[in-house]
N, C-alpha and C positions, 0 to 999 in steps of 0.2 A: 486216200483210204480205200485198199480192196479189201475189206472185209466182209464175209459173207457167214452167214450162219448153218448150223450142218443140214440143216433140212433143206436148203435151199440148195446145197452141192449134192444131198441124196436125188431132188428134184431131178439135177442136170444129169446125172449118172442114168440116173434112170429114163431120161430122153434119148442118150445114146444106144442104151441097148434096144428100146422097144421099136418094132419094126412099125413106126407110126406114116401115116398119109405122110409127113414131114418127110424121111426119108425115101418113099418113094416116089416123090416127084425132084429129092433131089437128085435120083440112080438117073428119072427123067433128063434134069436139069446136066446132066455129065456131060450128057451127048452135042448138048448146043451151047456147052463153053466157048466164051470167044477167046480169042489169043490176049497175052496176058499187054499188050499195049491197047487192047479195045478198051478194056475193062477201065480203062482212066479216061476219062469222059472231058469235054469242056464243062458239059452243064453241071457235071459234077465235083470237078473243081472250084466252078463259080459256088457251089451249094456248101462246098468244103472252107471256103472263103467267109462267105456272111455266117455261116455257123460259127466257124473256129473267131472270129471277133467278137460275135456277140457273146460267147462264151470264155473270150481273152478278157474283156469288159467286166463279167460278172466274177471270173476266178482273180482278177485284181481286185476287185472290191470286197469279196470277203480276205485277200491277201491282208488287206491294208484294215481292215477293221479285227478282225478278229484273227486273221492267221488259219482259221479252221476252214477246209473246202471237202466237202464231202463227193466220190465216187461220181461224176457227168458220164461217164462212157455210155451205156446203157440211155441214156437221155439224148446223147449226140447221135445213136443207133436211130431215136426215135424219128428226131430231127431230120436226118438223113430222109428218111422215109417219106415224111410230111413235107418237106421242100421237094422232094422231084416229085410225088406224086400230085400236086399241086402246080407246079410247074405243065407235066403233062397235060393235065386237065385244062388247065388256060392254051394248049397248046391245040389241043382235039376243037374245043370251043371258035377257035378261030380256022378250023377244017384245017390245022398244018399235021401231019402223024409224024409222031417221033417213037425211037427207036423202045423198044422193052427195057423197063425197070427191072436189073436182076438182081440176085444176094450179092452176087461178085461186085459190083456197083454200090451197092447200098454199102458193103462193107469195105471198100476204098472212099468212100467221104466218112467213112465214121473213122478211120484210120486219118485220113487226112485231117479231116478238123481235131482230132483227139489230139495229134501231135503237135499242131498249132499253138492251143490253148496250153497245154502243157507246158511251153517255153515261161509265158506267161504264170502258171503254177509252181514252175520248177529253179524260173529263171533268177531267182532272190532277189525283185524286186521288193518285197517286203520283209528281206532277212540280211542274208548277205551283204549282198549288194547297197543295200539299201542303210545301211549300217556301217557304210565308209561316210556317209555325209556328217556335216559338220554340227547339224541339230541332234545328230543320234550321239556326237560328239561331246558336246555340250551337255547331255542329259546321262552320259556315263558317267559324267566329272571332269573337268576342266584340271581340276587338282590328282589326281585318281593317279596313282602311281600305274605304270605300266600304258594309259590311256594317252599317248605322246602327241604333241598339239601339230606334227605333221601329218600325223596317222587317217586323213581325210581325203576323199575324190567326191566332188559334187556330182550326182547324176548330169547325164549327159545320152543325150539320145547316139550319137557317135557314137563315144566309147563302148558306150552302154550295146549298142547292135552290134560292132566289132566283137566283144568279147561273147558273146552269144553264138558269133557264128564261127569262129575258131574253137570254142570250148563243146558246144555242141554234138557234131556233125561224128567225131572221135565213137561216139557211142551206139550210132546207128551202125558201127562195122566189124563192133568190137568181138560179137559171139554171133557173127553170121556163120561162118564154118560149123559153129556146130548147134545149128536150130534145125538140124535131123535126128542127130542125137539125144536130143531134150523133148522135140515134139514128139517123134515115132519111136526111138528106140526106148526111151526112159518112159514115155507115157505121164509126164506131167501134165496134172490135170488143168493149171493156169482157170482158176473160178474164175477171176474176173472177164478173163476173154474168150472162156465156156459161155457163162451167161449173154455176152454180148451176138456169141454165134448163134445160141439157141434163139434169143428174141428176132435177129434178123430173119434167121428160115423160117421162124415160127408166122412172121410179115408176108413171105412169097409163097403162102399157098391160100387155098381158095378157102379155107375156114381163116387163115392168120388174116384175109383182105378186111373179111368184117371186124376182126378182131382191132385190128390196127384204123378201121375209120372211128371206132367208139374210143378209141384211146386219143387219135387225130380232135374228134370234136371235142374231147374234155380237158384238150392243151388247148386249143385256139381259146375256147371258151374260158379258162385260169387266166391265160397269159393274155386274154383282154381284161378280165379282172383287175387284175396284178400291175397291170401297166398303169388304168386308169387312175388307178387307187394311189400311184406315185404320184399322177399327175393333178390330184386333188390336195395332197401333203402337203405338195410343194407352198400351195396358195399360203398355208399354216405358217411357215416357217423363216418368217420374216424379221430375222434376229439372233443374237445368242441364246444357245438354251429355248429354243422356241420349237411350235410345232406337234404333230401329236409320237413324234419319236420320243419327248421329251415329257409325257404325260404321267399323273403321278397315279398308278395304278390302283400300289398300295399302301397311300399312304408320303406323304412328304418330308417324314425320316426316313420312309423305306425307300425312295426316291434318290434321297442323298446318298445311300448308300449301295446305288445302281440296282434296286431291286422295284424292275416295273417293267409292262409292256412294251413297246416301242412300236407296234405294229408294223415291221419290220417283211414282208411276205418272203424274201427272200431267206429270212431264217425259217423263218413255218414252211417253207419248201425244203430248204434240207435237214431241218427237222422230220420232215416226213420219209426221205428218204433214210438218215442215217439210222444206226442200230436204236433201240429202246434201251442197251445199256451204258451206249455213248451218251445219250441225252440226259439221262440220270443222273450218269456221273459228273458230266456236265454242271447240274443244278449240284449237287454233293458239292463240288467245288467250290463254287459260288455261296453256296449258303456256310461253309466253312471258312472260307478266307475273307468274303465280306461280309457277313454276319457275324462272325466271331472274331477269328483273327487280326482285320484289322483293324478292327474298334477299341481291342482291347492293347495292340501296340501304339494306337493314337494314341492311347490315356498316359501311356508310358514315355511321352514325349518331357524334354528335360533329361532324364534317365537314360534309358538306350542310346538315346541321341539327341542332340542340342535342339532345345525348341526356337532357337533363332533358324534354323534351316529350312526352306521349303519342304513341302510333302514332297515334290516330285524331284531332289536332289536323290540320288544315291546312297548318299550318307541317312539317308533318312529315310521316312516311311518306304519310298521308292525300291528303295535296294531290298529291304524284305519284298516287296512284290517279285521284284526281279530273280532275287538268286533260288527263291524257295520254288518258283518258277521251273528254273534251270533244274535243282535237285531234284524235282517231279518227274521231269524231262532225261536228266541223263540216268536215274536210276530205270526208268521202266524201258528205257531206248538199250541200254546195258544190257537188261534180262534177258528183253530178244532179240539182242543181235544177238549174243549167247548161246541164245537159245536154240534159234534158226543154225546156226554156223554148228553145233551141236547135231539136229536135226538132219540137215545137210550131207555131213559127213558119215554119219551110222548109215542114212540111206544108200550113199554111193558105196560105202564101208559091202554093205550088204548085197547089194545089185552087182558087185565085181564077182564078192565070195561066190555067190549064187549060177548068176550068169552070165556076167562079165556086163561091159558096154557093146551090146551089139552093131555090129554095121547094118544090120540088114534085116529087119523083121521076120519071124517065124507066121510066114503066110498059111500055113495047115493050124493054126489055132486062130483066126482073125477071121470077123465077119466079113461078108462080101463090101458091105459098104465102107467097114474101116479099110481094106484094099485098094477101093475106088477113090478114098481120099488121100492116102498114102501115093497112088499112084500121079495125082496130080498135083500135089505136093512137091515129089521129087521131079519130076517129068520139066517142070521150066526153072532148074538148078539155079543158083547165084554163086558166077564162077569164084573160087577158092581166090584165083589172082588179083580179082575185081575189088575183094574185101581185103584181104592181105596189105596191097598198094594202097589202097584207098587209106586204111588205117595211119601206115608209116607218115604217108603225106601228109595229110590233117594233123598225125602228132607234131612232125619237122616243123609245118605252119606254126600251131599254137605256142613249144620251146622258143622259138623266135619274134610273137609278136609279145605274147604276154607277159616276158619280162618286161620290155619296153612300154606296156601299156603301166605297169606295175612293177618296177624296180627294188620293191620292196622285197618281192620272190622272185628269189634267185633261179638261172635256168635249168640249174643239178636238182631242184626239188622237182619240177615240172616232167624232166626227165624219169624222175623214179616214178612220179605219179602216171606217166604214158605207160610206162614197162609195168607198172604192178594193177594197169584198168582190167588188163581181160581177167586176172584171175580174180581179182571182188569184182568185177559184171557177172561173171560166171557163178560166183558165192548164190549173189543177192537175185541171180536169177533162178538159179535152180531153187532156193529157198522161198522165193514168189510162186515158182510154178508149184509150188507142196502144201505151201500155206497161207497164199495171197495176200502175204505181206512185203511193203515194199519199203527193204532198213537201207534206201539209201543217203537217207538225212542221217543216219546214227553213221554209216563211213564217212559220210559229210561233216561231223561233229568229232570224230578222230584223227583226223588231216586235219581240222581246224587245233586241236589240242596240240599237236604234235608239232606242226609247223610254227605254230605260237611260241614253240618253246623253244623250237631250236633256232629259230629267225631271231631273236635277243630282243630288247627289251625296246629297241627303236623299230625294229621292221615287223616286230611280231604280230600286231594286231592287224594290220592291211593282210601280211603274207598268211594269216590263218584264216581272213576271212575269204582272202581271195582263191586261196588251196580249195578249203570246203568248198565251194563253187564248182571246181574243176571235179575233183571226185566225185560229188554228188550227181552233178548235169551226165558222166559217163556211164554211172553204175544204172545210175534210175531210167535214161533213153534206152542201154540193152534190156534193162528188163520190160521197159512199158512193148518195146520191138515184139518182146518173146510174148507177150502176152499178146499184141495184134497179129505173129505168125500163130498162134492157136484158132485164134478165129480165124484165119484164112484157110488153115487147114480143115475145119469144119463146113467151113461155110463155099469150099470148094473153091478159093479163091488162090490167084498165081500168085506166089511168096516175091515172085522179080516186081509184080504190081503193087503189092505191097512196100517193099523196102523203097521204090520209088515214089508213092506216095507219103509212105512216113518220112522219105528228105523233101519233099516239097510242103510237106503240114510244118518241120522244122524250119524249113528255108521261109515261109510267110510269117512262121512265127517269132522268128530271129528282127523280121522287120513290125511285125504288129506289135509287139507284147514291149519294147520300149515307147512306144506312141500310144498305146494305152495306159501304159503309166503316167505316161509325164502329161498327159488330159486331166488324170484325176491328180498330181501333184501340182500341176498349176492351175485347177481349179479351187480345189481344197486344200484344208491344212493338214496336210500328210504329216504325222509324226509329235502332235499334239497330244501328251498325254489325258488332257482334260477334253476332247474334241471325238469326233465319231469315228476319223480317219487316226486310231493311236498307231500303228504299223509295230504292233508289242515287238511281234519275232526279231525285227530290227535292233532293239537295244539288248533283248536276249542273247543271240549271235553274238554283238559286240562284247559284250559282259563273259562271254566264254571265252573268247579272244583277249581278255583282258584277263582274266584267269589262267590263262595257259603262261601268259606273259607274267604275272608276279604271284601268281599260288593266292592261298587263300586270304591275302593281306588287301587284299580290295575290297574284302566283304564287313557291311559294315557290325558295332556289336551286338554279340551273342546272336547273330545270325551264321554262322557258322555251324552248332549247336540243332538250330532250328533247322539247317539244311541237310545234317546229320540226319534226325530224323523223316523229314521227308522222303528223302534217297531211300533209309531203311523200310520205308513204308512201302514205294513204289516196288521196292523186289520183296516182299514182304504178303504185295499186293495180287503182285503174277503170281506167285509160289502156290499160294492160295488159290487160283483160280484154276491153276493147273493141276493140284496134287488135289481139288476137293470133288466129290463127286456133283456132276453139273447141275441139279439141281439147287446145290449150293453155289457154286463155282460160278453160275449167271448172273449172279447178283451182288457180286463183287465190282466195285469201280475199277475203270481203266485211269490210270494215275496221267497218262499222255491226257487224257481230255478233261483230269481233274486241273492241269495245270494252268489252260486258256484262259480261263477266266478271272483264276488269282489276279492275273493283268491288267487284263481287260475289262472284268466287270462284270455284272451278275444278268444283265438284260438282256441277251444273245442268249443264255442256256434259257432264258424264261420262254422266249421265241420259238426257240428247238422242243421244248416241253411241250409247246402248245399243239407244235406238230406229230409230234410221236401221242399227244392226245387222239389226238385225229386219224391217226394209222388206226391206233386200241380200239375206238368206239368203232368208225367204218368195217374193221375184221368180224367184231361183234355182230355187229347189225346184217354185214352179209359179207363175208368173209371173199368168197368168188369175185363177187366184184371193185372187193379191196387189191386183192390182188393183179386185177386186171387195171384199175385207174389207177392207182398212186402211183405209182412212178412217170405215168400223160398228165396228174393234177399237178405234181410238186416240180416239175420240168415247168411249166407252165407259169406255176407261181414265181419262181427264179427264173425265169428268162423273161416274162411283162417287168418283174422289177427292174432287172439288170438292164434290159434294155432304159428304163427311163432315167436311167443315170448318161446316157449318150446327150439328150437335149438338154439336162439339170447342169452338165457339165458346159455345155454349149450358152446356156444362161449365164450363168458361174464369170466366164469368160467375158463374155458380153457388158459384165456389171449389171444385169437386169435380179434387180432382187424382189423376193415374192411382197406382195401385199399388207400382208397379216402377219404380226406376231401375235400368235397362241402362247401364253408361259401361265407359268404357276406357281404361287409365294406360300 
C-alpha cells in the first residue's frame, strides 16, 4: 500500500524547494561521494540481511492471516539507521573506528532489505502460489466444475525458489532505459520513495541525529514491549481456541461472530501506521458482513443452500464469503486500473503536446541542487546493453523453465507475457510515480482471467494462477525499482548501486521468502478456515481461476445477484469519492479494505481501530510529537511481535506446547 495523504506530499514538495540545513550539507555531502561500489558495504548487507528476514517473517504472517500488509519502507529506512548506528557504537566502545555512516548507505540497505521482503510480499505465498495446493483444493470444491482434481502442486521450497528466481529478476531490467526519462525528464514525483528520501536526509544531519535517537529510543523501547508481551501469550495458549487472542471482549455472541480484541500488537502497529480511512472501512466491512450479512444468510440455510453442507464448503455459507469478496475486489481494482491507465495517458497525451519527452533537462529553469542531483544521477549511467541482454536472457530462462515446471502453461503464453512486460511495467510505473498506487495485482488478476479462459477447462486454473504470478512479480519489481531510483536520486545515491543492491535484496529474497513460509506452514495450520493462519487471498485467487475457467456457474445461489451488487457498489464507491468534494469524498469507504474482512473476520479491523485510536488521541494531545514517534512506536510494535513468531515457530516444531489453556464458554 503506497498511499499517502495530500498534506503529506504538500509536506515533501515543500522540503524540496526550501533551501533547508538538509540541503546544505547535502551540496556538502556531493563533494565526498564515494564511488558507486563503496557505497555497498559488508556491514551493510549483513544489516540488509537481518532486516529483510525479520521483515520477510512479519510480511508472511500478516500474508497468511489476513492478506493486508501495510506501507514497511519508511520503517526499514528507520531500521537501517538503528542497526549501523548501533553497530558503530559497539564498535567505538571497543576502541575499533569504522568508516562514516552516510545517506548513500543508509539508502542501499533500505533498498536492499525492501527488496528482500518484498519477494516474501509479492511472491503469492498466500495467493497464488499458495492456491495450487491441495487443501485450497479441497475448500474450492472437490465437485466444483472447472476446479479439476489435477489442478494442484504442493508447496515445495525447490520449486517454490526456482520459480521465484526465473520469474523475478525479468523486472528489475524491464524500464531501466528509461528511469531518466521518468525521474528527470517527466519529474514524477514517486510519494512513496520521496518520503523515504526525505526521512533518510532528514537522519544525516546534526538536528536529524537527535531527531533519530528519540525515534531510536521509542522503537527499542515498543519492540521490547511488543516482543515480551508475545512471549507472555504464549504461556496462555495451551489449546484450541485458547489464550488471550481468543478473549471475549464483547461479549460471547459478539465473540462468535469474530467481534473482539485479540491483543494482537502487530495489528495496533499498522493500525497506527495505515490511513484513518482504511481502518474504518475496515471495521464498515466487518460490522456489515459479520454483523449483518452473515447472520442473516445463516438463518437462510435449507433455502439458498442445503443445510446438510458445511459452513466452510463453497456451496454454502463459504462461497458468499468468497465471491462477494472477489466482487469487492475486482470492481474497486477495475475503477483504478481505469482509472490510472486514464490518468496515465492524458498526462503523457499532454507532456508530448506541450513539450515533448525531453532528453535532456532545461538547466536555465532548475535550482542549483536539482542540478547537483541530476548530475550524479546520470554521471554513473546503467549501460542500455547491460539491461537490454540482461532482459532477453532472464526471458529465454523463464520461456524454457516454466513450462516444465508448469505444463499446464503453455510456452506461446509465456512468450506474449515477456513481449507485452515493458509496456504494463512502463503503465503501472508511470501511474505509481503520479499516484502512488501500485495496480499490479489488478494486471495480475487480468492474465489470471484471460489465461483461465483461454488454457480450457483442464489447464485453466494452474495456467491462470501461475500467469498472474508471472505478470504481477514483473510489473510491481519495475515499479517498486522506480520508486527506490527516486530515492536515490534525492538522496544522492548511484543508480548502478542501486539496481545492484535491488538484485541482491531479490537474489536473498528468492531464497528467504520460501524458508519463511514453509516455518510458519509446518508450524501451523496454514489455510484453516476456522484457525488464525486462514491464508483467505489463497482460495480468493483460486475461486477467480475458477471463474475464468467456467463463468459464473461456480457461484453458489442467488449469490450472483449479491455480487452484482457489490461490484456496483465498489465503482459506485470510487465515483463518489472522486467526483465529491473532499470533505465529503474522505469519508467514503475504500471497497479494497471493505473486502478483507468479509473473509476473514471482524478482530483484525478491531486491532487496526485501536491503533488509528492511538494516532487521533497522540495528534490531539501534541500533535509534533505524534508526528515524530509514530512511525519508531508502530515499527517497534510490529517488529517485537513479528520477531516472536521466530521462537513460537521454533516451539511449534519442537512439540513444546504452552502450559495454560485460557478459554471462555
Amino acid at each position: 500500500m503506497r498511499n499517502m495523504n495530500k498534506d503529506e506530499s504538500n509536506e515533501i514538495e515543500n522540503s524540496d524547494r526550501e533551501p533547508t540545513e538538509e540541503t546544505r550539507e547535502e551540496a556538502e555531502d556531493l563533494k565526498r561521494i564515494a564511488p558507486w561500489r563503496r557505497q555497498i558495504t559488508i556491514r551493510g548487507l549483513i544489516a540488509s540481511l537481518a532486516i529483510g528476514i525479520m521483515y520477510s517473517v512479519i510480511v508472511t504472517k500478516l500474508n497468511l492471516t489476513t492478506g493486508l500488509v501495510p506501507n514497511l519502507n519508511v520503517s526499514a529506512a528507520l531500521l537501517a539507521f538503528v542497526f549501523i548506528r548501533t553497530w558503530t557504537a559497539l564498535l567505538e566502545k571497543a576502541g575499533i573506528v569504522s568508516i562514516p555512516f552516510t545517506r548513500q548507505e543508509n539508502t542501499i540497505i533500505q533498498t536492499c532489505a525492501v527488496a528482500c521482503y518484498s519477494i516474501s510480499l509479492g511472491g503469492g505465498f498466500g495467493s497464488y502460489l499458495l492456491g495450487l495446493n491441495r487443501r485450497t483444493y479441497e475448500q474450492a470444491g472437490v465437485d466444483t466444475d472447472g476446479n479439476t482434481p489435477g489442478s494442484t502442486k504442493e508447496p515445495g521450497i525447490g520449486w517454490m525458489t526456482g520459480f521465484l528466481f526465473v520469474s523475478c529478476f525479468v523486472g528489475l531490467l524491464a524500464l531501466v532505459p528509461l528511469r531518466k526519462v521518468m525521474i528527470i525528464d517527466c519529474k514524477l514525483p514517486y510519494p512513496s520513495g520521496t518520503a523515504t528520501a526525505v526521512l533518510i536526509n532528514g537522519f544525516h544531519t546534526s538536528k536529524g541525529d537527535n531527531i533519530a535517537k528519540k525515534q531510536v529510543h521509542g522503537f527499542t523501547k515498543f519492540f521490547s514491549l511488543s516482543f515480551f508481551w508475545g512471549f507472555f501469550q504464549w504461556f496462555y495458549s495451551g489449546g484450541e481456541k485458547c489464550g488471550f487472542v481468543q478473549f471475549p471482549t464483547f461479549g460471547m455472541k459478539a465473540w462468535k461472530n469474530s467481534f473482539y480484541f485479540d491483543f494482537s500488537m502487530t495489528y495496533i502497529g499498522a493500525g497506527m501506521i495505515c490511513s484513518h480511512l482504511v481502518n474504518l472501512s475496515l471495521l464498515f466491512g466487518a460490522l456489515l458482513s459479520w454483523g449483518v450479512m452473515w447472520p442473516l444468510i445463516r438463518g437462510l440455510k435449507g433455502e439458498w443452500f442445503p443445510a446438510t453442507l458445511s459452513e466452510s464448503s463453497m456451496k454454502s455459507l463459504n462461497g458468499y464469503k468468497v465471491f462477494i469478496s472477489i466482487s469487492l475486489i475486482l470492481g474497486d481494482g477495475l475503477y483504478n486500473f481505469l482509472k490510472i491507465i486514464y490518468f496515465t495517458t492524458t498526462n503523457i497525451h499532454a507532456s508530448v503536446n506541450k513539450k515533448g519527452l525531453r532528453t535532456s533537462p532545461d538547466n536555465q529553469n532548475q535550482p542549483h541542487d536539482e542540478l547537483r542531483r541530476n548530475e550524479v544521477f546520470i554521471r554513473e549511467s546503467i549501460p542500455l546493453w547491460v539491461a537490454c541482454t540482461g532482459y532477453v536472457l532472464f526471458s529465454i530462462v523463464a520461456i524454457v523453465v516454466i513450462p516444465l515446471m508448469f505444463p499446464e502453461l503453455k510456452w506461446y503464453f509465456v512468450v506474449v507475457a515477456y513481449v507485452l512486460a515493458p509496456s504494463l511495467s512502463f503503465c503501472n510505473a508511470y501511474g505509481a510515480g503520479l499516484t502512488d498506487m501500485n495496480m499490479a495485482y489488478n494486471y495480475g488478476k487480468v492474465a489470471l482471467f484471460l489465461l483461465a479462459a483461454f488454457s480450457g477447462k483442464n489447464n485453466g486454473v494452474v495456467a491462470g494462477l501461475v500467469g498472474c504470478g508471472l505478470i504481477k512479480s514483473m510489473v510491481s519489481i519495475s515499479s517498486d525499482l522506480m520508486h527506490d531510483l527516486k530515492t536515490s536520486h534525492l538522496t544522492l545515491t548511484s543508480p548502478r548501486s542501486m539496481l545492484v543492491s535491488q538484485a541482491i535484496g531479490t537474489a536473498i529474497g528468492c531464497v528467504v521468502a520460501p524458508l519463511t513460509f514453509f516455518l510458519f506452514y509446518k508450524a501451523f495450520d496454514v489455510g484453516n478456515p476456522d484457525g488464525e493462519y486462514k491464508a483467505p487471498y489463497a482460495i480468493i485467487y483460486r475461486n477467480m481461476a475458477i471463474l475464468g475457467v467456467e463463468g459464473f456457474s461456480a457461484l453458489p445461489h442467488h449469490c450472483l445477484q449479491l455480487c452484482y451488487g457489490f461490484f456496483a457498489f465498489a465503482i459506485a464507491a470510487n465515483l463518489l469519492r472522486d467526483l465529491t468534494p473532499t470533505k465529503i469524498g474522505k469519508w467514503v469507504p475504500l471497497p479494497m479494505a471493505m473486502a478483507v474482512p468479509f473473509l476473514v473476520g471482524a478482530y483484525f479491523a478491531i486491532d487496526m481501530c485501536v491503533g488509528s485510536l492511538v494516532v487521533f488521541v497522540w495528534h490531539k494531545l501534541n500533535s509534533k510529537e505524534a508526528s515524530l514517534m509514530v512511525p519508531a512506536v508502530a515499527s517497534g510494535l510490529i517488529c517485537g511481535d513479528g520477531l516472536w513468531v521466530l521462537p513460537a515457530s521454533i516451539l511449534a516444531l519442537a512439540k513444546i506446547n504452552p502450559p495454560i489453556c485460557m478459554s471462555f464458554k
